[in-house]
C-alpha positions, 0 to 999 in steps of 0.5 A: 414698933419695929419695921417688921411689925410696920411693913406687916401693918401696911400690908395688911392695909394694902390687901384689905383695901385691895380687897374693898377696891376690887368690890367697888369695882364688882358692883360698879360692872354689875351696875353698868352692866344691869343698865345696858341691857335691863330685864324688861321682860318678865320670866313667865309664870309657871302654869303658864309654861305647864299648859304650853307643855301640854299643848306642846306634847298634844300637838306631838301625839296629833303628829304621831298619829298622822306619822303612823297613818302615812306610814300605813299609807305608804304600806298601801302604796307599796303593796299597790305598786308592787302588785302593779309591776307585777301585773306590768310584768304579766302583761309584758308576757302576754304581749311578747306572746301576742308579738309571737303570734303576729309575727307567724300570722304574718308569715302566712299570711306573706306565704299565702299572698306569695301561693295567691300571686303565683296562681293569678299568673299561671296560666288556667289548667285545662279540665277534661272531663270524660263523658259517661260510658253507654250501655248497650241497654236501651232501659238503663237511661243513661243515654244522653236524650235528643228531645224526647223521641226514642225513634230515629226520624228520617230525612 
């Protein structure tokens, strides 16, 4: 055997024991990791995993429902607070307008106490009244009688 034909043996060898080595050292890993951490727990059954599905994609639908309702709900409020503000918006009116009237209520009413205190302080107007004219008549009764007798009595 020439060198060349040996060298390429030894090689071959050397790869093929390399090759076992590395596989030893593969299992050993998986051995030492299989024992670190083992598989205590069972995978869990398939029906098992169908019916939680199902369970699951109810319970979804019952939160949908109540997600759709809320959402009505909240239409409601909506319409309901902005038929409110409306009415606030309303009343503000009313009010402003009330305020309105108050304020030339009291105006008059402060002209009217001011008129009634300058009244009070004046003095009383002197009322003549004229007396009603005679006639020279004796039938018409619009002289002014003494008593009853038409005739003049002497003293």
């Amino acid at each position: 055997m020439s060198s060349l034909s040996l060298r390429r043996s030894i090689v071959v060898l050397v790869a093929v024991a390399s090759l076992f080595g590395g596989a030893a050292v593969i299992r050993a890993a998986a051995g030492w990791t299989a024992d670190a951490a083992p598989l205590s727990d069972q995978p869990p059954d398939p029906a098992a995993l169908v019916s939680q599905l199902r369970g699951e994609q109810a319970y979804a639908g019952a939160l949908a429902d109540q997600l759709g309702e809320v959402t009505s709900q909240a239409g409601e409020l909506q319409a309901a607070l902005e038929a409110a503000q409306a009415k606030a918006k309303g009343d503000a009116a009313s009010a402003d307008a009330l305020a309105a009237q108050l304020a030339a209520a009291q105006a008059r009413l402060a002209k009217l106490e001011k008129q009634l205190a300058a009244a009070a302080a004046a003095p009383p107007p002197i009322v003549t009244v004229a007396a009603p004219a005679t006639t020279a008549t004796g039938t018409g009764g619009s002289e002014p009688s003494d008593g009853g007798d038409d005739h003049e009595e002497d003293d």
